[in-house]
C-alpha positions as CSV (number, residue, x, y, z in Angstrom):
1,X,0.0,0.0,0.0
2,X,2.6,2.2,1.1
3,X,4.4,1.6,-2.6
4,X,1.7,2.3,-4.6
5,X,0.9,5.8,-2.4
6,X,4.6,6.2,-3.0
7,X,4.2,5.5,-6.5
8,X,1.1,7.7,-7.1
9,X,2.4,11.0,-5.3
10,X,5.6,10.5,-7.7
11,X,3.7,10.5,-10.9
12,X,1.6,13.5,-9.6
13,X,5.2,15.2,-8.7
14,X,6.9,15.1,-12.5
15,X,3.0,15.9,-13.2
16,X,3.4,19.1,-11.5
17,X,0.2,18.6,-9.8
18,X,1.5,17.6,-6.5
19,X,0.4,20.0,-3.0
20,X,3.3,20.9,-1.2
21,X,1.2,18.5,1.4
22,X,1.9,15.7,-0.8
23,X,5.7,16.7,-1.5
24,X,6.7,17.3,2.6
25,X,4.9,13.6,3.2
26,X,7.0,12.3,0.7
27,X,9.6,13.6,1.7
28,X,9.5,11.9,5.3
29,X,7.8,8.4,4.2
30,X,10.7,7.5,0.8
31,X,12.2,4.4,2.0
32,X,15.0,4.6,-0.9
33,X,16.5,1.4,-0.5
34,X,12.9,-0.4,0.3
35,X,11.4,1.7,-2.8
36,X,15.0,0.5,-5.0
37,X,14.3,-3.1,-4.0
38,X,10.5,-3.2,-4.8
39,X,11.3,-1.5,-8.6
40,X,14.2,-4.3,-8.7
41,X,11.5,-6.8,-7.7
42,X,9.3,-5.6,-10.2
43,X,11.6,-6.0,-12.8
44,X,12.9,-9.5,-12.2
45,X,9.2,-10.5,-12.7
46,X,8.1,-9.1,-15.6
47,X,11.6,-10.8,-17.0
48,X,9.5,-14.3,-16.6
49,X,6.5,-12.9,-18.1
50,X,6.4,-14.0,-22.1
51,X,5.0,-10.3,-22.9
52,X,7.1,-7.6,-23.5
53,X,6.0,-4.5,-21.7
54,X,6.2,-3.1,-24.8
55,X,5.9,-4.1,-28.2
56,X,9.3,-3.8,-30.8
57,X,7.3,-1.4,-33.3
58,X,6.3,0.2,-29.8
59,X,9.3,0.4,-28.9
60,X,10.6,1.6,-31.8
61,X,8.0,4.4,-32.0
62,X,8.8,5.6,-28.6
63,X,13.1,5.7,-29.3
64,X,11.9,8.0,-32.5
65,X,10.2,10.5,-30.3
66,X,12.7,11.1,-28.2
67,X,15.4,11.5,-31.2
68,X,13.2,13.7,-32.6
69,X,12.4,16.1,-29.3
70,X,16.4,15.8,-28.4
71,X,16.8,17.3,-32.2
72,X,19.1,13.7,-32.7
73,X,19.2,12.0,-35.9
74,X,18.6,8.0,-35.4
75,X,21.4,6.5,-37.4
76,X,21.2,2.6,-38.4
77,X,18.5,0.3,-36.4
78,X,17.0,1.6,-33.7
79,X,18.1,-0.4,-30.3
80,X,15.8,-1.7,-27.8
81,X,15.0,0.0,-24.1
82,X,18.3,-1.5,-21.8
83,X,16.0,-1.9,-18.5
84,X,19.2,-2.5,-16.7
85,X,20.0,1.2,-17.3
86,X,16.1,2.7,-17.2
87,X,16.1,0.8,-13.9
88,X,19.5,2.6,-12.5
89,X,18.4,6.0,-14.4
90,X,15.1,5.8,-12.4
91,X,16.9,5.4,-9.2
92,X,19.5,8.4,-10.2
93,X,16.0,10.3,-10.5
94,X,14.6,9.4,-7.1
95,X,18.4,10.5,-5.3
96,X,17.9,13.7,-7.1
97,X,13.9,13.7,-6.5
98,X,14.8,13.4,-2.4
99,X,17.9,15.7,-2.7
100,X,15.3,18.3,-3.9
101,X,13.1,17.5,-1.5
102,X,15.2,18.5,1.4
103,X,16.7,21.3,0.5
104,X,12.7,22.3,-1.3
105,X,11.8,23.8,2.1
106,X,14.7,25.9,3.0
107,X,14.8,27.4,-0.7
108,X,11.9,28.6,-0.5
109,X,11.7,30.0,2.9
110,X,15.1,32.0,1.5
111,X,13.0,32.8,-0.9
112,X,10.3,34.6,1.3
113,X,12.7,36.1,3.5
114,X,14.1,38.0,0.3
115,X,11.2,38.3,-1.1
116,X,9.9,40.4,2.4
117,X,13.2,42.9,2.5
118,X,12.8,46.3,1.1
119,X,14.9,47.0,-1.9
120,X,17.4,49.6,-1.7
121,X,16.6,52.8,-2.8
122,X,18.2,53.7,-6.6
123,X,20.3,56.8,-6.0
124,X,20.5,59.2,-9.1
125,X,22.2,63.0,-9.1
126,X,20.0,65.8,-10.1
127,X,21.1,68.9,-11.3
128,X,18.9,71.5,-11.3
129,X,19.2,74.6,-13.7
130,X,17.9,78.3,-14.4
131,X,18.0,79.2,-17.4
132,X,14.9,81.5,-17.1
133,X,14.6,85.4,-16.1
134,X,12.7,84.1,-13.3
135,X,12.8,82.9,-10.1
136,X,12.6,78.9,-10.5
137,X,10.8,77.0,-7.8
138,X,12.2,73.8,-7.3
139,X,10.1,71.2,-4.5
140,X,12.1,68.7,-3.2
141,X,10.6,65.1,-1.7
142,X,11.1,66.1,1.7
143,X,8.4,69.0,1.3
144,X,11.0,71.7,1.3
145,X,11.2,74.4,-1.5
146,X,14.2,76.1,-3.0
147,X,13.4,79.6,-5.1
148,X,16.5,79.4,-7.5
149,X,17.8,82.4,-9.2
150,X,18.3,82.9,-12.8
151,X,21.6,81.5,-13.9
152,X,21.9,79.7,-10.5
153,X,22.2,75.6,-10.0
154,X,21.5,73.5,-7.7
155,X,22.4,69.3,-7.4
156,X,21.7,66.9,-5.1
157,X,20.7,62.8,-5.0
158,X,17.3,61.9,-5.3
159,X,15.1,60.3,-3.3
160,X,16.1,63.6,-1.0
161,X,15.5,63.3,2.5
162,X,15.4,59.4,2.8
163,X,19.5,59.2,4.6
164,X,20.3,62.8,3.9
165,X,19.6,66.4,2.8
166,X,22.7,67.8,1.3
167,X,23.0,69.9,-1.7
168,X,25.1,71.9,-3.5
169,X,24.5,75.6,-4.7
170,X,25.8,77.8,-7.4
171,X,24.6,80.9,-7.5
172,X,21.9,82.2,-5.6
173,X,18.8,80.9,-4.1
174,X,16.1,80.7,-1.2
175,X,15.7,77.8,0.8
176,X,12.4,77.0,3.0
177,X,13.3,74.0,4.8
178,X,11.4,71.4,6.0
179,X,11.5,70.6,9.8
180,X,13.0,67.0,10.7
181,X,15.9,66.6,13.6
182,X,17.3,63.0,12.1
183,X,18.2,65.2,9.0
184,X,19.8,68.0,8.8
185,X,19.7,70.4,5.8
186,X,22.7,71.1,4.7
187,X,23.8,73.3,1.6
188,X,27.2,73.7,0.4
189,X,28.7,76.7,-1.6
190,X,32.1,77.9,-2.3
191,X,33.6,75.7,0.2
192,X,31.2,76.5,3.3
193,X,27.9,74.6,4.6
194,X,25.1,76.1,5.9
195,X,23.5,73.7,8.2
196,X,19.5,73.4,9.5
197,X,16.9,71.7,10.6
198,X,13.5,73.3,9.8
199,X,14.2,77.5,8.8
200,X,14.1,79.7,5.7
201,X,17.1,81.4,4.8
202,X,18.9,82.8,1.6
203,X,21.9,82.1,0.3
204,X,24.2,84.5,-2.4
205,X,27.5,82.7,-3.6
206,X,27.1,84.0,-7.4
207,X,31.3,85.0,-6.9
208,X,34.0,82.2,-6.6
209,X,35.7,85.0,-3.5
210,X,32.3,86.4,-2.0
211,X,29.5,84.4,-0.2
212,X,25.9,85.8,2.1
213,X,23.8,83.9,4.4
214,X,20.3,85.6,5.1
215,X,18.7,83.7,8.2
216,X,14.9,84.9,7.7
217,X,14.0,82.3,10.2
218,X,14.7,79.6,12.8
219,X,18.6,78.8,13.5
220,X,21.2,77.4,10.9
221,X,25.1,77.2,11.7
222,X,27.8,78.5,9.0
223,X,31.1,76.5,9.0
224,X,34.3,76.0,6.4
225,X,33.9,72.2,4.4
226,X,36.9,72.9,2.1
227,X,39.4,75.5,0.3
228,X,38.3,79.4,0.7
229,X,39.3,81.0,4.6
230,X,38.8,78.6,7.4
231,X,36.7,79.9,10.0
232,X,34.7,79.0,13.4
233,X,31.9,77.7,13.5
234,X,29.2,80.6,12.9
235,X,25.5,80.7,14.2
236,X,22.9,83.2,13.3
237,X,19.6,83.9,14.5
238,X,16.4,85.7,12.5
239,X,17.2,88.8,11.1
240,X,21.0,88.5,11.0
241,X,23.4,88.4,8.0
242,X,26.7,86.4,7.7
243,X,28.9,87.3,4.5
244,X,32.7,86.5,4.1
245,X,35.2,87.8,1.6
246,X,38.1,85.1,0.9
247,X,40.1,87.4,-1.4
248,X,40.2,90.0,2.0
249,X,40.0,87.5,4.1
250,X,37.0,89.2,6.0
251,X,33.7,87.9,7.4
252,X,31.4,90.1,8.9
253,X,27.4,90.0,11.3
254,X,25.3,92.3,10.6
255,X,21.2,92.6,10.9
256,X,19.3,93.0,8.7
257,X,16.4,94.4,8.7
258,X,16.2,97.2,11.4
259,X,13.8,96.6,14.1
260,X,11.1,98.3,13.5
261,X,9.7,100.9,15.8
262,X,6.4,101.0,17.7
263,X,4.5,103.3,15.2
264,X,0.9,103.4,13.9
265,X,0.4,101.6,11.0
266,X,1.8,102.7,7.7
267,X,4.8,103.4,6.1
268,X,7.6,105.3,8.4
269,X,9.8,107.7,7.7
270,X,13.3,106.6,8.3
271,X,15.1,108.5,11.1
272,X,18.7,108.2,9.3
273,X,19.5,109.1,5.7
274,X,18.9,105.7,4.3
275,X,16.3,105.0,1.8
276,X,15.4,101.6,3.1
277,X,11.4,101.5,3.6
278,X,9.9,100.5,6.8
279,X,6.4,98.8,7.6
280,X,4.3,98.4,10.6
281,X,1.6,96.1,9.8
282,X,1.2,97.0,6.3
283,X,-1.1,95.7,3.7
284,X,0.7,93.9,1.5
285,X,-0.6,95.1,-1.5
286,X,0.9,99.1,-0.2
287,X,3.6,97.2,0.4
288,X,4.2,96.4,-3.4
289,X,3.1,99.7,-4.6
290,X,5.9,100.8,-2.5
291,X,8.6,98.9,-4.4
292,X,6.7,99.6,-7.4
293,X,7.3,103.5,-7.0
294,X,10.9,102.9,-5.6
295,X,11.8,100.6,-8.3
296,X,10.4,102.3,-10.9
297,X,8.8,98.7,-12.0
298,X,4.8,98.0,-12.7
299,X,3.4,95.3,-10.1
300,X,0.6,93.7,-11.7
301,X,-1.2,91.6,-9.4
302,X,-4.9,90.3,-7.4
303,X,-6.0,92.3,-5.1
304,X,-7.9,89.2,-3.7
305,X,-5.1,87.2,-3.0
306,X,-3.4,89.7,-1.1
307,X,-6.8,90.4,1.0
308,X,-5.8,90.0,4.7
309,X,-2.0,89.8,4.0
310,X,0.4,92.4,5.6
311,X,3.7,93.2,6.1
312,X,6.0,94.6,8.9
313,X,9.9,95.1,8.5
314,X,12.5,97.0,7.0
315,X,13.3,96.5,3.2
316,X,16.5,97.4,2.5
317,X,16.4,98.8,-1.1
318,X,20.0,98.6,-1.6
319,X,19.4,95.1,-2.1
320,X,18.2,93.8,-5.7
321,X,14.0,93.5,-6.6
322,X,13.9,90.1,-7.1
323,X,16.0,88.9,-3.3
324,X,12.6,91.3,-1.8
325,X,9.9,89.8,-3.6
326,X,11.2,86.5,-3.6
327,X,11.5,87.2,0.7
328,X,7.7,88.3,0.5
329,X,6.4,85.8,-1.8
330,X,7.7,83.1,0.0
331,X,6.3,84.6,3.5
332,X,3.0,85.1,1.7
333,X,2.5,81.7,-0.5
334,X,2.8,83.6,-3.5
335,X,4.8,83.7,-7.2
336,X,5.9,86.2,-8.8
337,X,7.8,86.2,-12.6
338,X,9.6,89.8,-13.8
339,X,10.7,91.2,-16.9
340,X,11.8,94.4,-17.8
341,X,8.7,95.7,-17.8
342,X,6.6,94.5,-15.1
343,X,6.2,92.3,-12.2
344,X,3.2,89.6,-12.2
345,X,2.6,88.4,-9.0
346,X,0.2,85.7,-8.2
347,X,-0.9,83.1,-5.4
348,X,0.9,79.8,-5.7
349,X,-1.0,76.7,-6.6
């Protein structure tokens, strides 16, 4: 009985319709030397029988197929099935039939447990490019947002923010940084880092000698990576302005903007000679009519999506148009795009 549940299962193996029930029991009942000696038995007796089990044109026929399938051309007459060696091949088949057997479970638990890691992330460079007049906004997958200047660059390795947040920046740009303490955002120009964890802040490093850090808000630390002037370690807070000069070897603090001074609201006169303007709680659509009479430059924009937005500060107008209304934008959720004629601004998607 045992045999011929032996002898079944096998059939349903090379069948490929065997459960992996059917192939573990298998694999713990196979007697390979009782199963051996029953086949041997087998074929002792039908060696007394007058019949063939097959008959020669049978025979024949059978030999032909498997020329054929092999792609073998059958030369001369066609030899008879050697039992002897069908016998010993069948046994050669069981080995390898248990072999598989035992190893069949470990393979495939491998297999799972490969199958259940997480692939490793495909790391590609970006490089990032203005060729525009515009401001470019550039969204990276850790939700932060750089505002890249025209003719300015930026690279990093995508996907951002997964091990790391490092870039590195020619030219000029604004970076609104997304807040996560395991990562630090880190941007790299002219040889010095500007590290943070969650801030906005500006960077300038359009000349190889010359480099500015803006801090508009939370904290970031300034230090020296490589070549250019070493220097100490450098922390700002809002308001503040780091800028160093390698060819003079000089690095400077200063704030920017003034404080502003407990007025009513509107526009303030300045008490030094300066022609910076200062707001206390300004609309911020006076605002840009402001810049729009000091920079000789026609602001075309909603009045709806500026309803309820306002503005207090000091703009220093000795810096360029498109540093202040990228500042504002960005504060705001808005976009803007200048040309030599006009400034459109408009509320960001």
């Amino acid at each position: 009985m045992m045999k011929d549940e032996i002898d079944d299962i096998l059939e349903k193996f090379w069948a490929g319709k065997a459960s992996q029930t059917e192939i573990q029991w298998l694999a713990r009942q196979v007697d390979l030397k009782q199963w051996t000696q029953a086949r041997q038995d087998a074929f002792e007796k039908s060696l007394s029988e007058p019949e063939p089990l097959l008959q020669p044109e049978q025979s024949d026929r059978v030999l032909a197929q498997l020329h054929s399938q092999l792609q073998s051309k059958p030369s001369g007459t066609l030899k008879r099935v050697n039992w002897m060696g069908w016998l010993s091949g069948s046994v050669a088949a069981l080995l390898l039939l248990v072999a598989g057997l035992l190893v069949l479970p470990h393979s495939t638990k491998k297999s799972e447990l490969s199958s259940q890691q997480p692939a490793k992330p495909a790391w590609q460079l970006i490089l990032k490019t203005n060729v525009t007049q515009t401001v470019m906004n550039v969204s990276l997958n850790d939700g932060s947002q750089i505002q890249l200047h025209p003719g300015s660059s930026v690279q990093y390795y995508e996907p951002f923010g997964s091990t790391s947040r490092d870039i590195s920046l020619s030219g000029e740009a604004l970076f609104t940084v997304a807040k996560d303490s395991l990562h630090p955002f880190i941007v790299m120009a002219n040889g010095y880092t500007t590290t943070a964890l969650g801030t906005q802040f500006h960077i300038q490093a359009t000349q190889a000698q010359r480099i500015r850090v803006k801090l508009l808000e939370g904290k970031v630390v300034i230090n020296h990576r490589s070549g250019g002037m070493p220097i100490k370690d450098q922390y700002l807070i809002p308001g503040q302005q780091w800028s160093v000069d390698i060819s003079r070897k000089q690095t400077q603090v200063v704030e920017f903007p003034e404080k502003p001074k407990t007025t009513p609201a509107g526009v303030l006169q300045p008490t030094k000679p300066t022609s910076d303007l200062i707001f206390n709680k300004e609309p911020l659509a006076n605002v840009f009519n402001a810049l729009s009479k000091k920079y000789l430059v026609k602001m075309d924009y909603n009045p709806a999506d500026l309803a309820g937005l306002s503005f207090t500060g000091t703009i220093a107008t000795t810096d360029s148009l498109s540093n202040i209304l990228t500042a504002l934008c960005i504060l705001n959720n808005l976009s803007f795009q200048k040309d030599s004629k006009q400034v459109i601004i408009r509320k960001s998607p």
